[in-house]
N, C-alpha and C positions, 0 to 999 in steps of 0.2 A: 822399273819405277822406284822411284825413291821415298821412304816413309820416314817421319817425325813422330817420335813416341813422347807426349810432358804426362808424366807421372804425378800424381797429385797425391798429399794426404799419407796414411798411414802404411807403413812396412809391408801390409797383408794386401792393402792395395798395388804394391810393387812388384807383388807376387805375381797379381793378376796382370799384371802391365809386361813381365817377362814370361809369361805362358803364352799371351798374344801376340810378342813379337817372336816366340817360338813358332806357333804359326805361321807368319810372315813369311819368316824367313825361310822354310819347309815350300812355301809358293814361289820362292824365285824373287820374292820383294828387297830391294836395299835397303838397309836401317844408314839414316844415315842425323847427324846434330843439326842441323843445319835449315834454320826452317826456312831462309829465302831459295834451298835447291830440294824444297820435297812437292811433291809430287798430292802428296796425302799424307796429314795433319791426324794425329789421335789424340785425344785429350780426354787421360784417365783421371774422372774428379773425385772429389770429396765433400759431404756438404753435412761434416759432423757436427758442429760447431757452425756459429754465424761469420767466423772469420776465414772459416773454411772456404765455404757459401761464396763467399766474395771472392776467395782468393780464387776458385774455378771460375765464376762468371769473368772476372777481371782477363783470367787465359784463355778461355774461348773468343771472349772480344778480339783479345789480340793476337791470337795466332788467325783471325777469319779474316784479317790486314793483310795475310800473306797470299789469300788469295786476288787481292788490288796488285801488292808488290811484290809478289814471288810466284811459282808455280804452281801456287797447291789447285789443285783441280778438287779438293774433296777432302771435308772438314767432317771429321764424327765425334760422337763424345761418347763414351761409357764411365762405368762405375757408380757413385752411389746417386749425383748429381742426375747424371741421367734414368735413373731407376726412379727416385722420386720426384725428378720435375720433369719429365719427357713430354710433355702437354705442352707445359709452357716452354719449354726449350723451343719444341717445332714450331710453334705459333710467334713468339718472342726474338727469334734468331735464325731468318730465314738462310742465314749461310750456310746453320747445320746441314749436311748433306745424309746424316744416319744416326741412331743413337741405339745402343745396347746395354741393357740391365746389367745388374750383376750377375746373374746366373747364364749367362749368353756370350760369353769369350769365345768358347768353340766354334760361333758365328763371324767373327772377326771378318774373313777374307767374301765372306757371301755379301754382308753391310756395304763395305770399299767396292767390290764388282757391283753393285746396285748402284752406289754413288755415282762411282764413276760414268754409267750409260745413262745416266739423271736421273734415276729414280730414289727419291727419300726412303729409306727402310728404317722402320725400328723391329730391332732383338728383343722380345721381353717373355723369358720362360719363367716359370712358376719361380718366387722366392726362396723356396727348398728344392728344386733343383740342384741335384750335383751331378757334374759329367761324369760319366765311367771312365774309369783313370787308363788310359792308353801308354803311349810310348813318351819319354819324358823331351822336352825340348826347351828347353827354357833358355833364352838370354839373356845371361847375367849382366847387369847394370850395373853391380854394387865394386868394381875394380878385380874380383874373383877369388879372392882372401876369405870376405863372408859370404857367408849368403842367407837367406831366411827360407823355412821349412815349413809353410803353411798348413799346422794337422787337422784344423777342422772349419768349417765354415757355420757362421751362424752364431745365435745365443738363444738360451732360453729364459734366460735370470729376470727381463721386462725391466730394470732399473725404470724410475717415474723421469729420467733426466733424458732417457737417453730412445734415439729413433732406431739405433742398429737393428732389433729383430724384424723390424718394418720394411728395412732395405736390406735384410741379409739371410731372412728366415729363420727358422730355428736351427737348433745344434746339430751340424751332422758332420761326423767323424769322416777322416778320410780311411781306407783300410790301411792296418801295420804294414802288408807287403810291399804294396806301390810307395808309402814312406820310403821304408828302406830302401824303395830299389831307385829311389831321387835322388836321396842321401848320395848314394853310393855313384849314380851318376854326378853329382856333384862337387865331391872328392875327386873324380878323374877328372874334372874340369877344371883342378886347383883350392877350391875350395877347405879351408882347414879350420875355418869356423862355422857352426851349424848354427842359427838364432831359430827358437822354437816359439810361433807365433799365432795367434788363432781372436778370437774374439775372449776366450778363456781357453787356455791348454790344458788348465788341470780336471776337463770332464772329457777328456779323452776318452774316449773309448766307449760309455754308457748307453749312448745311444745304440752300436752295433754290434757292442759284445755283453751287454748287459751289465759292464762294472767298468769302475776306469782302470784305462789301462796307461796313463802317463809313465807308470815306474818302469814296467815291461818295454813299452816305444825307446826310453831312454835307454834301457838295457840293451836294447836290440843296435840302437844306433851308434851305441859304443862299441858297437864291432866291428862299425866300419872304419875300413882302412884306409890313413889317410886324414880323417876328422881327428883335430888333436883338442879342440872346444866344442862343447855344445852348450849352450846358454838359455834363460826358461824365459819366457818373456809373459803378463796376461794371467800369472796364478791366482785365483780369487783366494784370498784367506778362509773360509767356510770352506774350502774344496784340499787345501794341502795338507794331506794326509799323512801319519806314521808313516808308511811306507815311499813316500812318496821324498821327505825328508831323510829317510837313510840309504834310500837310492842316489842321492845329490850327494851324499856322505861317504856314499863306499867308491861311488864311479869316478875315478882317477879325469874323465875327459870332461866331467859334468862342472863345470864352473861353478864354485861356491857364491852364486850371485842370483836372488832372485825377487824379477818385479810384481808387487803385490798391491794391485791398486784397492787401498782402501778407501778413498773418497770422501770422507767425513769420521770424527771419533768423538762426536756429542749421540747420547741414542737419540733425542730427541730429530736430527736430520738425521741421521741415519736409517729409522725409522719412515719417514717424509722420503725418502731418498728407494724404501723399499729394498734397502741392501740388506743379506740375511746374515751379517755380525754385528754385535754389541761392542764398547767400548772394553768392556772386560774381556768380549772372548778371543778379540785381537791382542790384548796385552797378553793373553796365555799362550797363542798360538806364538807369536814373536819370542814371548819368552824360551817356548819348545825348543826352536829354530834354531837361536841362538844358543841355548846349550848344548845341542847335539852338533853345528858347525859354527865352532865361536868364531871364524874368520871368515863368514858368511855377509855378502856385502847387499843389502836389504834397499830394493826401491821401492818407492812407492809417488803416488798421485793423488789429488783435493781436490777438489771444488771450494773455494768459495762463494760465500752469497749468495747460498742456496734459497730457495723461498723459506722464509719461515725462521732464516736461521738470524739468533740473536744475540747482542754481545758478547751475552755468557755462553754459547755455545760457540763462539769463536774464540774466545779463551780457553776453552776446555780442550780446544784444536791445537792449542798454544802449548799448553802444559801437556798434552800426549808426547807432539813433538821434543817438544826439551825431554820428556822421560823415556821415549823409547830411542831419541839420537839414530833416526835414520841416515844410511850412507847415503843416499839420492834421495832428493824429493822435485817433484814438478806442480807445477797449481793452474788450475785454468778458473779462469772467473766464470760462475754459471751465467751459462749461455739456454733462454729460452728458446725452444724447440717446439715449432706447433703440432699439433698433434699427440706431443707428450702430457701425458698426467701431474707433470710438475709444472707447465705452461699455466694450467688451470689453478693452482695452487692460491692459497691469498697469503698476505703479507709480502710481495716479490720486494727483494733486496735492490736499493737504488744502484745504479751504475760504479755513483763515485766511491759506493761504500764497498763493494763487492772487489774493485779494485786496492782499493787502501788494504783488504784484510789479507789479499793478495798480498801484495807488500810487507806488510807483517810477519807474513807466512817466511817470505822465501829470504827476508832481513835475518830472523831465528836460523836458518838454515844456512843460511850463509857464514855463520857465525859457528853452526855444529859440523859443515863440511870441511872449515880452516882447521877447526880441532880435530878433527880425526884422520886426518892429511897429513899433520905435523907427524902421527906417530910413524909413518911409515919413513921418516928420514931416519938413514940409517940401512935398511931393508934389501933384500936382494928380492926381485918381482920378475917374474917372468910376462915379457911384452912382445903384443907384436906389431910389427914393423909396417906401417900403413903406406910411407911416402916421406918425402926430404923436402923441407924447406930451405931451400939452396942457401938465402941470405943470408940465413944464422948459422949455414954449416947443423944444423942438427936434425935428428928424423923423430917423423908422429907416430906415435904407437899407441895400444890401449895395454893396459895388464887385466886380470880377470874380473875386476870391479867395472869395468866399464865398456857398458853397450855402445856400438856406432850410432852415432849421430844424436844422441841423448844425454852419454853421460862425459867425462872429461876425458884429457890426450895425458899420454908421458912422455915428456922431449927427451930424447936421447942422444947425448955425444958418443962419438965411436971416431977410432984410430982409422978403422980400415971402414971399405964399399958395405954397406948392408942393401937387402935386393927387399924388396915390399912382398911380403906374405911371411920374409924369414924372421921366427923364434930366437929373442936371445935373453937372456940374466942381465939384469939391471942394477947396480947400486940405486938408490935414491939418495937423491942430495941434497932436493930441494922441494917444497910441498907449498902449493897455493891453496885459495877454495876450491875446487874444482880440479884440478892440475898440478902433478907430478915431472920434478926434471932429475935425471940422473943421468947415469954413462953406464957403457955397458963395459962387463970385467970379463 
């Protein structure tokens, strides 16, 4: 029988979407793109954000078409979608045929055999559930270049904005060993870049070992043979540590690059926001960062229009960015979440305004990503080679400033065949917002 995997939402969700079709495929099941010749329909959602929200409900309407026009005999949903609205999913959308939490992937093939003999099943084990980590099987999605390393599931931090520890539980580390022994399975699979991804990476370890252990995980994964990047993704500023920044500093495979979402730089929303740094003790920690790897390429994330937030503390957001000249930035307009303690909040920011300051935000930015682009004309960068855009004759790559599918490409011309996963030296020639071109020497 033939199965259709749509992946929804964020990185750590695609983890869980190739753990499942590891599964699958361990039963004898086809993966195959194709949704008018599957069989059975998954649909891993996300319902972070209200556009999220939409964008899952909008896929399960229309892949449950396939069962009118295509073969599916059996439509299930998981992830976070289904962990928080599983009531109304079954009541609402009588085509679902099964629906599984987040803690319940391991159940994958038991949901589909239920389906399929008709009976409705839902998966919902305890939100701190974590499976005991077995043999690794994962199918990779991502072309087999990157891949992402999910070390922990959960949060504990409670942000007022945000539902994750509702639908993901609390912090709980994966162990170092089974890491490593992914890693390493993943390297033989091709793999030559590691993306380290969690709800927060930098409490690695606290919960199991008593202290974090993100410096140590890095160290260890720099052994493996084969991984030539590893990349931090998810570090809370409040959590990265002295050690943790000369670890990034001494490890040759550790990409001088990391995302640090701070989400607001007025105390007053930050405060409202429940986040545990100040406007000052981000500017010290950034300033750390930066003197100890000055070619450290810093991302970070905001909210806009938060409840509560006002002019001046949207200027305040204004004049951070112009002074600390972040390399990436992304902005999401706040998005009310019921259930959350910022929902309840007074003062909520109008739609149109929360948008315009958006606007503002990524205008500034656009304007400090063109400058700090230009400098690298001139440069020799090490890229790697993603894929060829036949029409232009040139190939996509990223150099160590930029995560897949977030941050920007380097076009590259070359004399001779480059193969996609292969390392090469770059002159840079040419610098956009965003986007780097050169050729390689």
């Amino acid at each position: 029988m033939n199965i259709l995997f749509v992946s929804l939402g964020c990185d750590k969700n695609l983890v869980d979407s190739e753990v499942m079709l590891g599964i699958i495929r361990e039963r004898g099941f086809k993966i195959t793109n194709d949704e008018k010749d599957a069989d059975i329909i998954v649909v891993n959602t996300c319902c972070f954000i209200e556009d999220a929200k939409a964008e899952s409900i909008n896929t399960i309407l229309e892949m449950a078409e396939y069962k009118k026009i295509g073969k599916c005999k059996a439509l299930i949903v998981t992830g976070c979608m289904g962990q928080r609205y599983h009531n109304e999913i079954a009541e609402e959308i009588p085509e679902v045929d099964g629906i599984i939490g987040t803690t319940s992937y391991e159940n994958i093939t038991k949901v589909i055999d239920e389906a399929l003999e008709g009976h409705f099943t839902e998966e919902m084990n305890s939100i701190d559930y974590l499976p005991v980590e077995g043999e690794v099987n994962r199918v990779m999605t991502t072309g087999g270049y990157f891949s992402y390393l999910k070390i922990a599931e959960g949060c504990d931090k409670h942000c007022t904005y945000c539902i994750i520890p509702s639908l993901r539980g609390k912090y709980r580390s994966r162990p170092m060993d089974a890491l490593v022994k992914e890693a390493e399975y993943l390297a033989k699979n091709g793999v030559k870049e590691l993306i380290l991804v969690a709800q927060e990476t930098t409490l690695y370890g606290t919960d199991i070992y008593g202290e974090k252990k993100l410096p140590e995980l890095l160290r260890n994964l720099c052994k493996v043979e084969g991984i030539e990047w590893i990349r931090l993704l998810y570090c809370y500023p409040e959590e990265i540590t002295d050690e943790l920044i000369q670890t990034i500093k001494e490890e040759e495979k550790i990409c001088h690059y990391i995302d640090m979402p701070i989400q607001h730089a007025s105390d007053n929303v930050l405060k409202r926001m429940a986040r545990k740094t100040n406007n000052a003790e981000l500017r010290e920690r950034i300033a750390k960062i930066k003197a100890e790897i000055p070619d450290i390429c810093l991302r970070t994330t905001l909210i806009s229009g938060f409840p509560g937030e006002t002019k001046e503390d949207h200027e305040e957001v204004l004049d951070f960015i112009d002074d600390i000249e972040f390399d990436r930035l992304g902005v999401f307009a706040y998005s009310k979440e019921e259930n959350t303690p910022a929902a309840k909040l007074d003062n909520q920011v109008e739609d149109e305004v929360k948008e315009a300051r958006k606007e503002e935000i990524m205008a500034l930015q656009q304007e400090i990503s063109y400058d700090k682009s230009q400098e690298f004309i001139g440069a020799t960068m090490k890229v790697l080679i993603e894929g060829k855009l036949p029409e232009d004759n040139v190939y996509i790559g990223r150099t160590f400033r930029d995560a897949p599918n977030v941050d920007g490409y380097c076009f590259v011309s070359c004399p001779y065949e480059l193969m996609s996963g292969d390392f090469v030296n770059v002159k840079i020639t040419e610098a956009k917002e965003y986007d780097l071109v050169g050729e390689v020497i």
